[in-house]
Each structure stands twice: as structure tokens, then as C-alpha cells.
C-alpha positions, 0 to 999 in steps of 0.5 A: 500500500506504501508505493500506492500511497506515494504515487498518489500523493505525487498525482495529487500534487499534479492534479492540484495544480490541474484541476479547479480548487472547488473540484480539487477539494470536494472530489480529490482532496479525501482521496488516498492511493490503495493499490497498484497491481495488474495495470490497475491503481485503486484509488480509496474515496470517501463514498459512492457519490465521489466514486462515481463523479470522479469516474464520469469526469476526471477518470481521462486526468486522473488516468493520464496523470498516473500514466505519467507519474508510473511510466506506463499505461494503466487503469484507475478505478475508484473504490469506497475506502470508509464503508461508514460514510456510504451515504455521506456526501462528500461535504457532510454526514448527517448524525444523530445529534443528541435530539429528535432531529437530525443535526448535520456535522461538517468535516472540515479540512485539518490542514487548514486551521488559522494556526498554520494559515501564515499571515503576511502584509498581503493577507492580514486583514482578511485573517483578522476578519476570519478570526473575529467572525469565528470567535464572535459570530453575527456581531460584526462583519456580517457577511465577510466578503472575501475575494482574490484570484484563485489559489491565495488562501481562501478556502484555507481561511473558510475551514478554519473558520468552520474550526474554530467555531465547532471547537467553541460548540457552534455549529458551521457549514462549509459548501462550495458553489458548486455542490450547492448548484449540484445539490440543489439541482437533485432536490429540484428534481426529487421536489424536496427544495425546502428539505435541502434549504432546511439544512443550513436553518440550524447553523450558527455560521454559513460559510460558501465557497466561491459564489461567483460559479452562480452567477449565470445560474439564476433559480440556484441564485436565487435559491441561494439569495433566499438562504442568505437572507434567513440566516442574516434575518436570524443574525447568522453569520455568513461568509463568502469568498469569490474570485472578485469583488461584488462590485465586479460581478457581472451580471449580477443584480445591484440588489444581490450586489449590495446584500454581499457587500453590506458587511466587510469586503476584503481580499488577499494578494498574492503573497511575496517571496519570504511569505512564499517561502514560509508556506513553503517551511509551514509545509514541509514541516507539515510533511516532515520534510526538514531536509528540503529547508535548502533547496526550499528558496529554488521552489518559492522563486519559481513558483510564485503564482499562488499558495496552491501551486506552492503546495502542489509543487512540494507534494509533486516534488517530494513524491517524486524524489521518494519514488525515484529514491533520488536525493533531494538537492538543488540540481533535483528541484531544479530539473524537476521544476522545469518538467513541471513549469512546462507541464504547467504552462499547458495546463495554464493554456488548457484552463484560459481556453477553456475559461474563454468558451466557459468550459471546464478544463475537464470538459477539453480533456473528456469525449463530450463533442459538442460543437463549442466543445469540438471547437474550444478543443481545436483552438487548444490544440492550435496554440499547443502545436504553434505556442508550444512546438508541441507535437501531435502525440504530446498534444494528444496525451495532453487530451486525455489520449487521443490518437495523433489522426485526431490532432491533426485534424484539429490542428489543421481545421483551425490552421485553414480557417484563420485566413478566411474565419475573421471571428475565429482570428479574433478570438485567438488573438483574445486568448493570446492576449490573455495568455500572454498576461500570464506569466511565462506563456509570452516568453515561451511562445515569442521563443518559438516564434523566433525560430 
């Protein structure tokens, strides 16, 4: 089980950095490796729901991942590893709580607490508000508003919130957007809408997870609206994160706007190089991995997009060198940081097309063939193949394994149609500029452009 372990904990390093923080932390972050025999990884989940989800909709990753990581082609299967949580959600388990009713315990995730959150100039008032909503509920900063590009704390900050009131007797629920939708759209079906809204009635702190994933989704908006206002009736406190502030979400209503931002609004920069660096220490720490204080500075130099990448790239790195059973030095963190960052430039090129045609990176990856998927799929293979230099075989496995007919049918309907497609040229070149926003992607493809 050791090996499986280890493998996994370096596939999750990857898929961290791949995949959606909400996706990352409600369907993987629970997960453990199993197994590893006949060509076949058994990955241990929490229950059936997670089971089949990851199945329908990360299985092309998750498998492509391990491939990589294994250096040879094998299955994945998903299996219940806590036969006592079958019925769970993968967010709460409904317990008997000492009364008639049923009472709803949460789990939250214990790496993330306010003791191991580190505080810099780029994050302490967010912190401080955190802590003053845990400690003193509904008296102050109702709601916290907490908004920053992905991947600088806010989740983090979320779970030790739920933490620390559970630890003082209150009860809190944690939820991300998207399971809210997913959940809400199953009670509109089974007709049990006030049975799913009745859950969040009894709590003394709503904490919800990116709520710009609503915004385009009006009856769970509006479902959401609705529980807002009976818990701020009922002078509970609410805290919400987004990528945005309110004000800069659109299309949403001036009424939902000013409910949002009627408490306190705060956000979080990404952080410098010594606050990178102590993460980075608060991390290794964690993970018992002293050894790595030499080379930490080599990681927080070239991964500085956000805390999430940070983690990420130290589980990757330190999975790997375990499995490699090569010593961790400066020459080992740099070698494997340049496969990474360029791995890491074509998932950030995968995320902005997809982002571009409102897609999920997930959707590029899977069989779904629609036509703004077919087309979001072509564009992504066009600028790999161009931005990149990338070849079709790469290109393929970089889309869940598609043979090398496949991208060059892709490649070449995009390539024929830019000179006589004005609206096909234009949205390249919008995804170009958004790429070369980005940092790395404007120096790697002037350098293929140059030859």
C-alpha cells in the first residue's frame, strides 16, 4: 500500500495544480492511493457519490496523470475506502445529534486551521476578519466578503473558520458553489427544495465557497439569495469568498450586489517571496520534510503564482524524489521544476481556453463533442502545436489520449480557417492576449516564434 500511497500523493500534487480548487477539494482532496497491481491503481474515496463523479469526469486526468507519474499505461478505478460514510456526501454526514432531529456535522479540512494559515502584509486583514467572525459570530462583519484570484488562501481561511467555531460548540457549514448548484439541482428534481434549504436553518455560521460559479445560474441564485437572507434575518453569520469583488460581478443584480457587500469586503494578494517561502517551511514541516529547508528558496522563486501551486509543487516534488529514491538537492528541484513549469504552462493554456468558451478544463480533456466543445478543443490544440512546438502525440496525451489522426485534424481545421474565419482570428488573438498576461506563456511562445 506504501508505493500506492506515494504515487498518489505525487498525482495529487499534479492534479492540484490541474484541476479547479472547488473540484480539487470536494472530489480529490479525501482521496488516498490503495493499490497498484495488474495495470490497475485503486484509488480509496470517501463514498459512492465521489466514486462515481470522479469516474464520469476526471477518470481521462486522473488516468493520464498516473500514466505519467508510473511510466506506463494503466487503469484507475475508484473504490469506497470508509464503508461508514456510504451515504455521506462528500461535504457532510448527517448524525444523530443528541435530539429528535437530525443535526448535520461538517468535516472540515485539518490542514487548514488559522494556526498554520501564515499571515503576511498581503493577507492580514482578511485573517483578522476570519478570526473575529469565528470567535464572535453575527456581531460584526456580517457577511465577510472575501475575494482574490484563485489559489491565495481562501478556502484555507473558510475551514478554519468552520474550526474554530465547532471547537467553541457552534455549529458551521462549509459548501462550495458548486455542490450547492449540484445539490440543489437533485432536490429540484426529487421536489424536496425546502428539505435541502432546511439544512443550513440550524447553523450558527454559513460559510460558501466561491459564489461567483452562480452567477449565470439564476433559480440556484436565487435559491441561494433566499438562504442568505434567513440566516442574516436570524443574525447568522455568513461568509463568502469569490474570485472578485461584488462590485465586479457581472451580471449580477445591484440588489444581490449590495446584500454581499453590506458587511466587510476584503481580499488577499498574492503573497511575496519570504511569505512564499514560509508556506513553503509551514509545509514541509507539515510533511516532515526538514531536509528540503535548502533547496526550499529554488521552489518559492519559481513558483510564485499562488499558495496552491506552492503546495502542489512540494507534494509533486517530494513524491517524486521518494519514488525515484533520488536525493533531494538543488540540481533535483531544479530539473524537476522545469518538467513541471512546462507541464504547467499547458495546463495554464488548457484552463484560459477553456475559461474563454466557459468550459471546464475537464470538459477539453473528456469525449463530450459538442460543437463549442469540438471547437474550444481545436483552438487548444492550435496554440499547443504553434505556442508550444508541441507535437501531435504530446498534444494528444495532453487530451486525455487521443490518437495523433485526431490532432491533426484539429490542428489543421483551425490552421485553414484563420485566413478566411475573421471571428475565429479574433478570438485567438483574445486568448493570446490573455495568455500572454500570464506569466511565462509570452516568453515561451515569442521563443518559438523566433525560430
Amino acid at each position: 500500500m506504501e508505493p500506492a500511497k506515494e504515487i498518489w500523493q505525487s498525482a495529487l500534487g499534479k492534479l492540484q495544480i490541474q484541476v479547479s480548487k472547488a473540484n480539487y477539494t470536494t472530489w480529490l482532496s479525501d482521496s488516498q492511493g490503495l493499490s497498484c497491481h495488474d495495470n490497475i491503481f485503486v484509488v480509496g474515496v470517501p463514498n459512492v457519490f465521489v466514486a462515481e463523479w470522479l469516474s464520469k469526469r476526471l477518470y481521462p486526468l486522473v488516468r493520464k496523470t498516473l500514466v505519467d507519474i508510473i511510466g506506463k499505461d494503466i487503469d484507475v478505478r475508484f473504490e469506497i475506502h470508509n464503508r461508514e460514510q456510504l451515504s455521506a456526501s462528500p461535504l457532510a454526514t448527517q448524525t444523530d445529534g443528541g435530539t429528535s432531529s437530525k443535526a448535520t456535522q461538517y468535516r472540515f479540512n485539518p490542514k487548514y486551521t488559522f494556526d498554520n494559515f501564515v499571515v503576511s502584509d498581503s493577507n492580514r486583514l482578511a485573517y483578522a476578519s476570519a478570526v473575529e467572525v469565528a470567535e464572535n459570530p453575527g456581531s460584526s462583519y456580517n457577511p465577510l466578503f472575501i475575494h482574490s484570484s484563485t489559489g491565495q488562501g481562501k478556502t484555507h481561511l473558510l475551514h478554519a473558520i468552520g474550526h474554530l467555531t465547532t471547537n467553541n460548540g457552534l455549529q458551521a457549514a462549509y459548501i462550495t458553489a458548486e455542490q450547492f448548484a449540484n445539490e440543489f439541482v437533485l432536490a429540484v428534481r426529487e421536489n424536496q427544495v425546502d428539505k435541502f434549504r432546511s439544512k443550513f436553518r440550524n447553523i450558527h455560521i454559513f460559510l460558501f465557497d466561491d459564489v461567483h460559479f452562480l452567477i449565470n445560474k439564476k433559480q440556484t441564485l436565487q435559491c441561494f439569495f433566499h438562504t442568505f437572507n434567513e440566516l442574516y434575518s436570524n443574525n447568522r453569520q455568513i461568509v463568502i469568498t469569490a474570485d472578485c469583488s461584488p462590485q465586479d460581478m457581472r451580471p449580477l443584480s445591484n440588489k444581490v450586489k449590495s446584500r454581499l457587500e453590506g458587511g466587510l469586503v476584503v481580499d488577499l494578494q498574492p503573497p511575496d517571496f519570504e511569505t512564499r517561502l514560509n508556506i513553503l517551511r509551514v509545509k514541509a514541516d507539515t510533511m516532515m520534510t526538514s531536509e528540503l529547508e535548502g533547496v526550499l528558496h529554488i521552489v518559492a522563486e519559481k513558483v510564485c503564482e499562488n499558495v496552491r501551486q506552492l503546495e502542489g509543487a512540494l507534494v509533486y516534488l517530494t513524491a517524486q524524489a521518494k519514488l525515484s529514491g533520488t536525493k533531494i538537492t538543488p540540481e533535483t528541484i531544479n530539473k524537476l521544476l522545469t518538467s513541471m513549469t512546462c507541464k504547467q504552462d499547458i495546463k495554464l493554456l488548457l484552463r484560459t481556453v477553456a475559461d474563454y468558451f466557459n468550459l471546464s478544463a475537464e470538459e477539453l480533456i473528456n469525449k463530450k463533442r459538442d460543437r463549442k466543445t469540438t471547437l474550444a478543443r481545436h483552438v487548444a490544440i492550435y496554440l499547443m502545436r504553434e505556442g508550444y512546438n508541441c507535437t501531435l502525440t504530446e498534444i494528444g496525451k495532453e487530451l486525455g489520449g487521443r490518437n495523433h489522426a485526431t490532432i491533426l485534424h484539429g490542428y489543421e481545421k483551425i490552421a485553414n480557417e484563420l485566413s478566411i474565419n475573421p471571428t475565429l482570428s479574433n478570438q485567438i488573438a483574445e486568448i493570446k492576449e490573455q495568455l500572454n498576461s500570464q506569466k511565462g506563456y509570452r516568453a515561451a511562445y515569442q521563443t518559438v516564434q523566433k525560430h
